[in-house]
C-alpha positions in Angstrom: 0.0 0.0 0.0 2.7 2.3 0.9 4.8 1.6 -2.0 1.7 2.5 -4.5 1.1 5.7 -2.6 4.6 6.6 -2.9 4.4 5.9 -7.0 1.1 7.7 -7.7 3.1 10.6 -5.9 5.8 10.3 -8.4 4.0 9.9 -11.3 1.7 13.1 -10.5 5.0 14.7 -9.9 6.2 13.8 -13.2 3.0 14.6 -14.8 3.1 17.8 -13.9 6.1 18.4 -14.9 5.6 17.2 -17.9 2.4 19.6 -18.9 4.9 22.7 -17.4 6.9 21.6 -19.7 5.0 21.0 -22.7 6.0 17.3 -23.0 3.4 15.2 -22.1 3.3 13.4 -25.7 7.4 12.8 -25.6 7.1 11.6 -21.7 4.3 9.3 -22.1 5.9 7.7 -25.1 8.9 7.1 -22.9 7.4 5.5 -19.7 5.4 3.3 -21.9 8.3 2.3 -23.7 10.0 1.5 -20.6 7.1 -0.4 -19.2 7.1 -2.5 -22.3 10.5 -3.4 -22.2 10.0 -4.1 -18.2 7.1 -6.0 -19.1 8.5 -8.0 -21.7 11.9 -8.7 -20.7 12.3 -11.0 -17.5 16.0 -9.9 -17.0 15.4 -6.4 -17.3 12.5 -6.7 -14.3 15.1 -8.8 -12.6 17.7 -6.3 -12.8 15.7 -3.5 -11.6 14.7 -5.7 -8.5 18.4 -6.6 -7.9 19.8 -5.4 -4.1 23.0 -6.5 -5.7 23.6 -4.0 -8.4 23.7 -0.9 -7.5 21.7 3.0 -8.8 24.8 3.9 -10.3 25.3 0.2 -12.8 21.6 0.3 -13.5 21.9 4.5 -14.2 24.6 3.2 -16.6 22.5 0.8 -18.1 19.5 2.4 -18.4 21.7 5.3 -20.2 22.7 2.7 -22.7 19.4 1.2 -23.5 16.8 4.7 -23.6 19.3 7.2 -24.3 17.1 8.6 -26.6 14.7 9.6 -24.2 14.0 12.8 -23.3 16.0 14.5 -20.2 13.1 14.8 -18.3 12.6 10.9 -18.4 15.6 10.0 -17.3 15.9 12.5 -15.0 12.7 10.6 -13.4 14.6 7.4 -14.0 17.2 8.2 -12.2 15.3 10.0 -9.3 13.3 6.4 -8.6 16.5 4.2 -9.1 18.5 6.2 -6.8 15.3 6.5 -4.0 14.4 2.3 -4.4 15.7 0.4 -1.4 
């Protein structure tokens, strides 16, 4: 319960920044790209879940694999990889 609490907050957050912004189009694209590819690839749900690796490998590797999203994306990104226990 707490943890979908804590999401909603961070998706209004970035939804709001988004329409300040003027990139609600670009962002959604993004995050449903990204919840494709989490969806769809095992691994890459298992490496998101990973205590083992840390925010700064999985900042790397989310770098590699959506670097053509836009800034504020994986600004967001990063923000919830770094604040996930």
């Amino acid at each position: 319960m707490k943890s979908t609490k804590v999401a909603a907050r961070y998706a209004k957050a970035l939804l709001e920044l988004a329409v300040e912004n003027n990139k609600v189009e670009r962002i959604s694209e993004d995050m449903r790209y990204l919840a494709h590819v989490n969806n769809d690839a095992a691994d890459f749900a298992i490496l998101l879940n990973s205590p083992v690796i840390n925010s700064d490998k999985k900042m790397n590797i989310f770098r590699k694999l959506f670097g053509t999203f836009d800034q504020l994306s994986m600004m967001f990104i990063e923000l919830i990889t770094k604040k996930s226990p």
